[in-house]
C-alpha positions as CSV (number, residue, x, y, z in Angstrom):
1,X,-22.2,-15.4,-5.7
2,X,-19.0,-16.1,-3.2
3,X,-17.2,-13.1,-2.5
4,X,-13.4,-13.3,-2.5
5,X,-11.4,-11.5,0.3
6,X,-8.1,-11.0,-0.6
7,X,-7.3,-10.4,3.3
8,X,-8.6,-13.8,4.3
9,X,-7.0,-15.6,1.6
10,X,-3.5,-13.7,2.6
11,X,-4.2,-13.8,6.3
12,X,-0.4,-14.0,7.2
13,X,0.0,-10.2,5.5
14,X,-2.6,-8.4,7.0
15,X,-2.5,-9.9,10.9
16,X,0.8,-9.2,11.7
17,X,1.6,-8.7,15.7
18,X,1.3,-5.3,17.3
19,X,4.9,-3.9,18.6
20,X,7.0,-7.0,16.7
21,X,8.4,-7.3,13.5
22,X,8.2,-10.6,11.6
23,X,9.2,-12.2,8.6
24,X,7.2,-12.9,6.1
25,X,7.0,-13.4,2.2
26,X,4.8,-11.5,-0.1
27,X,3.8,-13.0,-3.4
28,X,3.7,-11.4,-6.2
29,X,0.2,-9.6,-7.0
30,X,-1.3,-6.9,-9.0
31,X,-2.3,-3.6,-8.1
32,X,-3.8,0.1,-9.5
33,X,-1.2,2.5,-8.8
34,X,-0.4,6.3,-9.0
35,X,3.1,8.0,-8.7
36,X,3.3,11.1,-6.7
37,X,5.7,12.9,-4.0
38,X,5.1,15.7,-0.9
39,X,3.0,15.8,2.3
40,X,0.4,13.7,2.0
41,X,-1.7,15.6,4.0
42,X,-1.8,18.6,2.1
43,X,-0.3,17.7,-1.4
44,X,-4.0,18.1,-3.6
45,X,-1.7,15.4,-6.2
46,X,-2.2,12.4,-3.2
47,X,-6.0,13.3,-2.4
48,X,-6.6,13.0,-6.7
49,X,-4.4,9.7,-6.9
50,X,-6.4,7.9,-4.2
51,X,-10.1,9.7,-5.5
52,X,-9.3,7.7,-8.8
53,X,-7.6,4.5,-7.3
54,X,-10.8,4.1,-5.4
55,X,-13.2,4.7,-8.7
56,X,-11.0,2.6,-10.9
57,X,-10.7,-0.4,-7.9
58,X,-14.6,-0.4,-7.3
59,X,-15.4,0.4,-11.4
60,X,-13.3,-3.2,-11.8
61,X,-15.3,-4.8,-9.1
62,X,-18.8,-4.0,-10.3
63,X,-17.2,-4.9,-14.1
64,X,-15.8,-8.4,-12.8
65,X,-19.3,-9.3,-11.1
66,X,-21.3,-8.4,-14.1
67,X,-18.8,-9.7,-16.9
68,X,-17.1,-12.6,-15.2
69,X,-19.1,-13.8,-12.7
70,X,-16.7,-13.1,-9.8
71,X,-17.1,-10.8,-6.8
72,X,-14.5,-9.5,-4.4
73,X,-14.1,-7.4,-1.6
74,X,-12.0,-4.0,-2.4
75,X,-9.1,-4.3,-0.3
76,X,-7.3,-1.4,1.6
77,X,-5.9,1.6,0.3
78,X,-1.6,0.9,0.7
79,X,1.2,2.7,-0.3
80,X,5.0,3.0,-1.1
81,X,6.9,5.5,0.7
82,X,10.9,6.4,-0.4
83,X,12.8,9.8,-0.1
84,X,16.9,10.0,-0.7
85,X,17.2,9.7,3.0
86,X,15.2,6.6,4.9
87,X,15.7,8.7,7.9
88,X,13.3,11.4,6.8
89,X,10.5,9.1,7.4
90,X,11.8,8.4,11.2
91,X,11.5,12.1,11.3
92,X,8.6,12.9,9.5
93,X,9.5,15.6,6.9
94,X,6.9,14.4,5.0
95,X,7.9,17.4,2.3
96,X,10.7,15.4,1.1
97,X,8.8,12.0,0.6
98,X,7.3,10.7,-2.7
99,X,4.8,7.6,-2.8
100,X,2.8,5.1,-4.8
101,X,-0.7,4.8,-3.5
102,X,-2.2,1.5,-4.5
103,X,-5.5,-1.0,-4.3
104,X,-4.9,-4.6,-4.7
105,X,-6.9,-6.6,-7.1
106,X,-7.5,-10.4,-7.5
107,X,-6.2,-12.2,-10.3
108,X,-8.8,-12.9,-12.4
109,X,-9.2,-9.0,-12.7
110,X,-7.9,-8.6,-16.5
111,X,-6.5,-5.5,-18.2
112,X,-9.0,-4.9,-20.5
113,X,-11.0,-4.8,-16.9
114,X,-8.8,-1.9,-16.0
115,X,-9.1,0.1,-19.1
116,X,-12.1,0.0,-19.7
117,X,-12.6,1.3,-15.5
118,X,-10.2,4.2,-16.6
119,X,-12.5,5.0,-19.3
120,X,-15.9,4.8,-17.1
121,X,-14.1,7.1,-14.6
122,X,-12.3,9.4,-17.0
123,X,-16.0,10.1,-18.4
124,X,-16.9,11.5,-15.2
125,X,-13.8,13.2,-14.1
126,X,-11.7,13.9,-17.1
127,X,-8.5,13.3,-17.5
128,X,-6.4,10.7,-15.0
129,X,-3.2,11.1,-13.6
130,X,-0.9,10.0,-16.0
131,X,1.1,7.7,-13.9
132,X,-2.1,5.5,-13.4
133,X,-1.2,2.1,-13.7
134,X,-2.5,-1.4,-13.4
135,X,0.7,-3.6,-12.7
136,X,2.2,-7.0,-10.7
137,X,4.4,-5.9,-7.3
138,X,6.4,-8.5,-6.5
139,X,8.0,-7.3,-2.9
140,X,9.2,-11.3,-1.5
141,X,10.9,-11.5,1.5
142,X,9.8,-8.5,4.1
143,X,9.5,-7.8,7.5
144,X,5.9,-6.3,9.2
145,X,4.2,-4.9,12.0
146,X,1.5,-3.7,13.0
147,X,1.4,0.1,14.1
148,X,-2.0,1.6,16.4
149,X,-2.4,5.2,16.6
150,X,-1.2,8.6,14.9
151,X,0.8,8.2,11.7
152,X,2.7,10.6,13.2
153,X,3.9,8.2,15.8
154,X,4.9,6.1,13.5
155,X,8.7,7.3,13.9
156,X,10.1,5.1,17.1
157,X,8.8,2.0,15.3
158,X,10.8,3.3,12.2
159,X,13.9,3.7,13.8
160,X,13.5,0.5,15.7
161,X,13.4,-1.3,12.8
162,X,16.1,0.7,10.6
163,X,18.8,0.6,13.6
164,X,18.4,-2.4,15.3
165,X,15.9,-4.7,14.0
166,X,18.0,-5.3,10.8
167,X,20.9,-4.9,11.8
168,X,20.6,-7.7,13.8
169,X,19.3,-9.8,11.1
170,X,22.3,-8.4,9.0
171,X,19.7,-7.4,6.3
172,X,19.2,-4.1,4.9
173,X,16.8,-2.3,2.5
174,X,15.6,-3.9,-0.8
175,X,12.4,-1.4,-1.9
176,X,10.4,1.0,-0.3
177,X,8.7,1.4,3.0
178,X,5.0,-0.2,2.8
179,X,2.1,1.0,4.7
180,X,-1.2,-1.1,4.6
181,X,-4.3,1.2,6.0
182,X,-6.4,-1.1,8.1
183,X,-8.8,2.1,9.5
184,X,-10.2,5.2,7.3
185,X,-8.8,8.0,8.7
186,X,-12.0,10.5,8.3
187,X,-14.1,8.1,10.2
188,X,-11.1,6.4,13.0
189,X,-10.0,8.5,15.8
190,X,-6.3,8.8,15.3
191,X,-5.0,6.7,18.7
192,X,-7.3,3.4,17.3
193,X,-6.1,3.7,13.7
194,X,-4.5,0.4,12.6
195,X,-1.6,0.2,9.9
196,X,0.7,-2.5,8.9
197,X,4.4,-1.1,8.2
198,X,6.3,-3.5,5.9
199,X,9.9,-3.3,4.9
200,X,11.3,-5.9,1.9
201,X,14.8,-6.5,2.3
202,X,17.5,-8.7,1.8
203,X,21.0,-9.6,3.0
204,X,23.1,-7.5,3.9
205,X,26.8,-7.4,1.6
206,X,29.4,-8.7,3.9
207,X,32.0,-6.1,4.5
């Protein structure tokens, strides 16, 4: 049975250059999500959200292979970053910054597929968060880059982008900040972790 790779088959969104942003365009394609704001590091709501993104994505997988015939690879954990100000992100008050954690799935991953995930993982761990979703993300046009090391160091690249980068391009912000995590944190030394940072915009208005 061929496995599908959603990062082969989408090569141009998850090889993006280290240190440069570039354009690119991002179809549209369906995700698990859950809803949730604070510090990820110590808000217990994020570590739950991405426990059961992880159990529904592989419950899906192992239902697809058995039911459909299809195999895939799970791809990376991403998320959705906004707060009222962008510039808390550039300064990492991570208290003020609400998210949408998210897996990917293939297309031929159906919603009876999700439900009846929910229900093989809500048997084991009760109730799920009740913003747990299975939806299309249509993001389009963006910008990208990739960011090694800390997430922490993420805040020069951040401001790069927000003050000059589009600015220059006479774009400005059209949904939230997108991380794509390339290394697992518990087992990747911070300096060698690898994230792509994505930014969907659009024109700017003329003034």
């Amino acid at each position: 049975m061929e496995k599908l790779d959603l990062k082969k088959v989408h090569r141009e969104l998850f090889n993006p250059p280290k240190g440069r942003f570039v354009e690119v365009t991002v179809p549209v394609m369906s995700f698990v999500k859950v809803d949730g704001a604070g510090d990820p590091n110590t808000a217990e709501e994020y570590r739950t959200a991405v426990e059961w993104l992880y159990g529904v994505s592989y419950a899906m997988k192992f239902a697809a292979r058995k039911l459909l015939d299809r195999d895939y690879v799970v791809p990376p954990l991403e998320a959705l970053w906004w707060a009222d100000d962008p510039g808390s992100f550039v300064r990492r008050e991570k208290s003020r910054w609400r998210w949408t954690v998210m897996i990917m799935a293939p297309a031929f991953v159906t919603d009876a597929l999700f439900d009846a995930a929910v229900a093989k993982i809500a048997a084991k761990r009760g109730t799920p968060p009740p913003s747990l979703r299975f939806e299309p993300y249509d993001e389009g046009w963006s910008l990208q880059t990739l960011h090694l090391g800390s997430y922490d160091d993420e805040g020069p690249t951040l401001r790069h982008l927000h003050e000059e980068v589009m600015p220059g391009m006479a774009v400005t912000f059209n949904g939230a900040h997108h991380e794509i995590y390339l290394g697992d944190p518990r087992k990747v030394e911070p300096a060698k972790l690898r994230t792509i940072l994505r930014q969907p915009i659009r024109r700017a208005p003329a003034e």
